[in-house]
C-alpha positions as CSV (number, residue, x, y, z in Angstrom):
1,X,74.1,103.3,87.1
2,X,77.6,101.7,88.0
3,X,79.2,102.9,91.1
4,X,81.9,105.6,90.7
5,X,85.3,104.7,91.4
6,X,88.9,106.6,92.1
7,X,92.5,105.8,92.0
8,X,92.3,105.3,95.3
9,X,89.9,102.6,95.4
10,X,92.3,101.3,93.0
11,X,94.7,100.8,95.7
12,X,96.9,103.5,94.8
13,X,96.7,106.5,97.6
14,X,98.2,109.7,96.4
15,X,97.7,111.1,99.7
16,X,99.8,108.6,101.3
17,X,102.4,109.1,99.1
18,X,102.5,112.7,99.2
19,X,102.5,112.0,103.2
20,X,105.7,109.7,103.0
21,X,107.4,112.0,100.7
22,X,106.9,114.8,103.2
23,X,108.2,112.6,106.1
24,X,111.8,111.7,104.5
25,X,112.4,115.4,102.9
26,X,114.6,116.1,106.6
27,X,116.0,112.7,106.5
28,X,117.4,113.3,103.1
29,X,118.1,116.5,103.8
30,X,121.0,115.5,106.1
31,X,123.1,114.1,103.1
32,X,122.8,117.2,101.2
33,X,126.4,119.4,101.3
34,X,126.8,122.6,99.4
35,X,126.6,121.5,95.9
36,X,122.9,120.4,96.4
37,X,120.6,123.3,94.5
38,X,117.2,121.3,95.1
39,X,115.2,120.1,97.3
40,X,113.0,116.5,96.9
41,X,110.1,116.9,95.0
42,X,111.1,118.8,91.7
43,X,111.1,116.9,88.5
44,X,115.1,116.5,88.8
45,X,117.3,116.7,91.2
46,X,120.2,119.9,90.7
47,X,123.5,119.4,91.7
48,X,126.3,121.9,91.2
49,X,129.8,120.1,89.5
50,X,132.3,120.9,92.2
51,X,135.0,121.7,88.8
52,X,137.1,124.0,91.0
53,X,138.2,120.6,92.6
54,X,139.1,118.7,89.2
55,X,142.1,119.5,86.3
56,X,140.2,116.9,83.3
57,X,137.2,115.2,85.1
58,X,135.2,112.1,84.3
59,X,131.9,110.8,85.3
60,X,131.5,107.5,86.9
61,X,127.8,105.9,86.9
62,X,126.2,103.0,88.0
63,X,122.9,101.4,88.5
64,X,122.0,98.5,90.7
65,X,119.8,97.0,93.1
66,X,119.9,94.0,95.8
67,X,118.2,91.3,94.6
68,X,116.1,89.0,96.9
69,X,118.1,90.0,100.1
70,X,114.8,91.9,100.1
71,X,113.3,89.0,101.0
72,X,115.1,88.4,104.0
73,X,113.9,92.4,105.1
74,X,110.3,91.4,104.5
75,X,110.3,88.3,106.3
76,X,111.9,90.2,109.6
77,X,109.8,93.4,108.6
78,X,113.5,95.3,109.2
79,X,114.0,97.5,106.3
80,X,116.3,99.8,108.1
81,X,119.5,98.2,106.8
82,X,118.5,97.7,102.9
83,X,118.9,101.1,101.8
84,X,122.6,101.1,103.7
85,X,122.9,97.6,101.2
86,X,121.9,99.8,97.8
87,X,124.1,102.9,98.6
88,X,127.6,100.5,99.7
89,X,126.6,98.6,96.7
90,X,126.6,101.1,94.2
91,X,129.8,103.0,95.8
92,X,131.4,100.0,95.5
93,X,130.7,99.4,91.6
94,X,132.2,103.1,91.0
95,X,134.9,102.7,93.5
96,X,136.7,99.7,91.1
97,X,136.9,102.5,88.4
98,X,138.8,104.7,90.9
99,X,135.2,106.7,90.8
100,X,134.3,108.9,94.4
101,X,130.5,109.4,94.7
102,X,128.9,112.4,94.2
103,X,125.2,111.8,94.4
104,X,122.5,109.3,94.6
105,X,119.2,108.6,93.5
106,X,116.9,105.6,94.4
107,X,113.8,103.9,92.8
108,X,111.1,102.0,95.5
109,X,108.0,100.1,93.9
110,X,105.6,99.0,95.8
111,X,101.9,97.6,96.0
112,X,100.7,99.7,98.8
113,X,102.3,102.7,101.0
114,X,103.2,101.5,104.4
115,X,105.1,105.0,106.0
116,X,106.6,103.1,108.8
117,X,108.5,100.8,105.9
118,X,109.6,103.4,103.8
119,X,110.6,105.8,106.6
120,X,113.6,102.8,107.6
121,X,114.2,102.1,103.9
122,X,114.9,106.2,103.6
123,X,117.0,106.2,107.2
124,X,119.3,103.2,105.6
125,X,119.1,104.9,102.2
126,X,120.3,108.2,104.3
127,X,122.7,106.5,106.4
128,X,124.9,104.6,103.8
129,X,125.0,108.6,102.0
130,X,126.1,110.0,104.8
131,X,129.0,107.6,105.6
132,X,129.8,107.9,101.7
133,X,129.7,111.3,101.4
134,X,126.9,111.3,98.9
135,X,124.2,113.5,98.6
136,X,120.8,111.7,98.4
137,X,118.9,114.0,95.7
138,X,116.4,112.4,94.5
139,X,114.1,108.9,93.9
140,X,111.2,107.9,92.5
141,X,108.5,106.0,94.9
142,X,105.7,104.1,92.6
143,X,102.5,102.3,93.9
144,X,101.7,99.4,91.8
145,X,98.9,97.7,94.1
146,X,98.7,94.0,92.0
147,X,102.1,94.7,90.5
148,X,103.6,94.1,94.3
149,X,102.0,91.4,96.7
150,X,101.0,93.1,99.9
151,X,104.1,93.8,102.1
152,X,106.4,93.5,99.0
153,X,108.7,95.6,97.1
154,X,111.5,96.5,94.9
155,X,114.3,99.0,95.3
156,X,117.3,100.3,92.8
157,X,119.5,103.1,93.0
158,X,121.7,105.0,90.5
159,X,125.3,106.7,91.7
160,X,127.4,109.5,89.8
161,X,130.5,109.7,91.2
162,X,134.0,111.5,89.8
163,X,137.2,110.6,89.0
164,X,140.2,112.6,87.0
165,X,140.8,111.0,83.8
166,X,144.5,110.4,84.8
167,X,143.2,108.5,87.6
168,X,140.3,106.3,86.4
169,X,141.3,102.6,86.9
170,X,140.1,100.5,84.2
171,X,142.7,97.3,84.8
172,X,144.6,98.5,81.3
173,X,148.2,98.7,83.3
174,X,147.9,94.9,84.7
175,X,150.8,93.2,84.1
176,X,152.4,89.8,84.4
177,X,153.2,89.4,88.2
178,X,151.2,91.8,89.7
179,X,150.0,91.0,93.1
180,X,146.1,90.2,94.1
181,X,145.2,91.9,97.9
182,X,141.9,90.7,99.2
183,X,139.9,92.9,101.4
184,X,137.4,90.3,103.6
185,X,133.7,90.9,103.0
186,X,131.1,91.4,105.7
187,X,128.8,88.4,104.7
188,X,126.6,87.8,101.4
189,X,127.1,91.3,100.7
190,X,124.0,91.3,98.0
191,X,124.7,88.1,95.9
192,X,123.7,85.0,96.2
193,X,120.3,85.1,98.2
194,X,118.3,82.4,95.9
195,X,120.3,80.1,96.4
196,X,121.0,80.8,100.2
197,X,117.4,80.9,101.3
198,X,116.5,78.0,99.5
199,X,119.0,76.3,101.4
200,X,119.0,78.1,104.6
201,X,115.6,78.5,105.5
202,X,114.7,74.6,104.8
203,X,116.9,73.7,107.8
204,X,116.3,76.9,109.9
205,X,113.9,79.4,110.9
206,X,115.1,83.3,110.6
207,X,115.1,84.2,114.0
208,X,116.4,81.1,115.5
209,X,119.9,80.9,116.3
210,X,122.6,78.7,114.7
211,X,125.7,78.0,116.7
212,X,127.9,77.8,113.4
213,X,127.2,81.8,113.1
214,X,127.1,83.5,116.4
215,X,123.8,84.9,115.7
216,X,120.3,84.2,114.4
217,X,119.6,83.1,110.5
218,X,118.6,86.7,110.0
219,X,120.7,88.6,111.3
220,X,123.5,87.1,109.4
221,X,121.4,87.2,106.4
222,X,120.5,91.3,107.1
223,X,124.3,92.1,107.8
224,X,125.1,95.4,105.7
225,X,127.0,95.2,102.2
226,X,130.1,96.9,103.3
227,X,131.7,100.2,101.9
228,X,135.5,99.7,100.9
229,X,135.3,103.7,99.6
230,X,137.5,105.0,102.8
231,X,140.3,102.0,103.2
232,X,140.6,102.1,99.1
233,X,141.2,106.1,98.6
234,X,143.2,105.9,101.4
235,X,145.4,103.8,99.8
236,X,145.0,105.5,96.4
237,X,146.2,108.4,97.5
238,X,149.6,106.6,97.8
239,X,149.9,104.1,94.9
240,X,148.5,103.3,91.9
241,X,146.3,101.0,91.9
242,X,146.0,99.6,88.7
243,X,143.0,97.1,88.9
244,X,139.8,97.0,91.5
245,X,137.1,94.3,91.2
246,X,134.0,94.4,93.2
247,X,133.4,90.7,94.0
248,X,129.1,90.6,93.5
249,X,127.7,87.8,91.4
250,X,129.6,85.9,89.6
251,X,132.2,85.2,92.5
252,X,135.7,85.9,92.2
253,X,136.6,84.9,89.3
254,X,134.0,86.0,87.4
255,X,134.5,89.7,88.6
256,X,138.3,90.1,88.7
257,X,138.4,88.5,84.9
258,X,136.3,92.0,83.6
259,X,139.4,93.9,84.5
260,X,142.0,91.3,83.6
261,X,144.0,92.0,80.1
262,X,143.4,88.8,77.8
263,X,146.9,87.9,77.7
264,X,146.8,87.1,81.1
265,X,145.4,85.1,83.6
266,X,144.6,85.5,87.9
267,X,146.3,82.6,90.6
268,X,144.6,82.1,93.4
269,X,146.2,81.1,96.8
270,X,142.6,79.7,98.5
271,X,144.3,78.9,101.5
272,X,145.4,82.7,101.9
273,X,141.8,83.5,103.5
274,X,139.5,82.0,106.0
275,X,136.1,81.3,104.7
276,X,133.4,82.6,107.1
277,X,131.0,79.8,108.3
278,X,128.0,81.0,106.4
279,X,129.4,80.0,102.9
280,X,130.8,76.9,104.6
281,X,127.1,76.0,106.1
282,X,125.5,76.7,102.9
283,X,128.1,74.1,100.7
284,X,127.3,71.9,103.3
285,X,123.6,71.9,103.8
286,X,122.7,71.8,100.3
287,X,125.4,69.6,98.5
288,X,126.5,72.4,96.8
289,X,129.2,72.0,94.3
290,X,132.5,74.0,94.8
291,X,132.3,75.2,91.3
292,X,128.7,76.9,91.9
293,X,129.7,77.9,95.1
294,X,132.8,80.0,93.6
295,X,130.5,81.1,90.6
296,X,127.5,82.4,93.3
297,X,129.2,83.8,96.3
298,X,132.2,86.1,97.5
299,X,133.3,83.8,100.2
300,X,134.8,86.0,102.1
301,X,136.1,88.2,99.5
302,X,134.2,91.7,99.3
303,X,137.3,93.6,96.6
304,X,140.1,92.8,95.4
305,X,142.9,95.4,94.6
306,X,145.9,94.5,91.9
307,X,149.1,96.6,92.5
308,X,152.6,96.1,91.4
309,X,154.8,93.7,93.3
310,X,156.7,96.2,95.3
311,X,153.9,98.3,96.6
312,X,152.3,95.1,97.9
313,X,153.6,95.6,101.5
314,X,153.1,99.4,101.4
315,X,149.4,98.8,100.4
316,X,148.5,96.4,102.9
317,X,150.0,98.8,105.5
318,X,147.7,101.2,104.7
319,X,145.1,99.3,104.8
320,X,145.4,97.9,108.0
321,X,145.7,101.2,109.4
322,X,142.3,101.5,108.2
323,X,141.4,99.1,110.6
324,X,141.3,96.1,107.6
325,X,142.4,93.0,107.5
326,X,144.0,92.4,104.0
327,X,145.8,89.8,102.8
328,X,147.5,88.5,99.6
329,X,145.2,86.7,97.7
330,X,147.2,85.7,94.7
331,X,148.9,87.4,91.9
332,X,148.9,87.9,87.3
333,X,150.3,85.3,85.4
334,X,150.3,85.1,82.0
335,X,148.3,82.2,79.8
């Protein structure tokens, strides 16, 4: 007679996972504000439309992860910033639409439940919603023991966020001499990390320390994807803004040009910006050719806002009093 066997010799540990949900539920309660009608666990996750706060409202979704930064967290076993990553991210993404966040939701596959690593995915998760302003509602976490090597896993999120429909920013009003304002980027962001390790981590190890960067490999590697939600509305609230671009893959050129009218074209100033050393190390450590570098990497460059011409001065104001450091990246031209 064969031997009996259950799901959890399987590798798959309901128990566990039931455990781990139990442990976030205050954690992710601590992004919840009045609107929230659920708790974790139900099938869905209810959240009352604040309507009273909106004359013709549109809904503003995205759906994203962070690619093999995750790699960087495993190697380090620190998962505490990650989640931060996914929520700034996706913020981010609704943000260039003109889009606030409303709530979040996050998928975690994994091969095996470690509750120590998914307890610091959740505080980042809950930590990047709290400084948005988003209510974490939901997630899904899924055990795939052979899926997942040991110690490995993926993560995505999805955001709904709100705009009003007189508001939503969709690069339409871009015209002819229009002026480009970079905001500087906090590192890698999310983008880019293939091509970074291969060339990083052949020259150093993670936790040694390279002079070019201040800091070990890692820790610049791990630096959070930063939020631009606060300096942006800020300045939204004063002009408008009538173009965003979220500088992820694809560089800057690649992202701006999705918001650009065909008819016209975007002029870079590259001296108008210092690179930061970690794009500079990686050019030069792998031969990298300036082309793929621009195509891969933000260099710098986390957003870029278009205005008009004479709110230029006026929106860099604001911005630095948001403790920014903008600058004039370029401007519209046409073909």
């Amino acid at each position: 007679m064969s031997q009996s066997m259950t799901y959890k010799d399987s590798g798959v540990d309901i128990s566990k996972g039931n455990e781990a949900k139990d442990r976030i539920k205050k954690m992710v309660r601590k992004t919840f504000d009045k609107n929230v009608m659920s708790e974790i666990g139900l099938f869905g996750g209810f959240y009352r439309f604040p309507k009273n706060k909106f004359n013709d409202p549109v809904l503003v979704s995205s759906t994203d992860g962070v690619g093999t930064k995750l790699k960087i967290a495993v190697l380090m076993d620190q998962h505490d910033t990650i989640g931060e990553d996914l929520v700034n991210h996706c913020v981010n993404d609704i943000l260039a639409c003109g889009a606030t966040p409303l709530f979040f939701l996050d998928y975690l596959g994994l091969g095996k439940v470690e509750q120590r690593v998914i307890t610091e995915i959740v505080e980042g998760l809950t930590e990047g919603c709290k400084k948005n302003g988003c209510s974490l509602i939901g997630g899904e976490t899924a055990q795939m023991p052979g899926f997942y090597a040991d110690g490995e896993y993926d993560m995505s999120g999805t955001i709904v966020g709100v705009v009003e429909k007189k508001k939503a920013i969709n690069g339409s009003v871009i015209k002819n001499g229009d002026v480009l304002i970079g905001l500087h980027s906090s590192g890698l962001h999310t983008n880019g990390y293939s091509l970074a390790r291969k060339v990083l981590m052949e020259k150093y190890k993670l936790e040694e320390n390279v002079p070019e960067l201040g800091c070990t490999l890692g820790e610049e590697l791990l630096k959070v994807h930063k939020s631009y939600l606060k300096p942006v509305k800020a300045v939204m609230e004063k002009i408008a803004v009538k173009g965003i671009a979220h500088i992820t893959g694809g560089g800057i050129f690649e992202n701006t040009y999705r918001i650009i009218p065909k008819k016209l074209k975007i002029k870079i100033d590259w001296s108008s910006w210092e690179v930061p050393p970690v794009f500079e190390l990686i050019q030069r450590l792998g031969n990298v050719p300036y082309d793929d570098m621009i195509r891969t990497f933000n260099l710098g460059v986390g957003m870029i806002l278009v205005v008009g011409k004479k709110q230029a001065d006026l929106t860099i104001k604001i911005l630095r009093q948001k403790k920014e450091k903008p600058f004039i990246l370029g401007e519209i031209v046409r073909h």
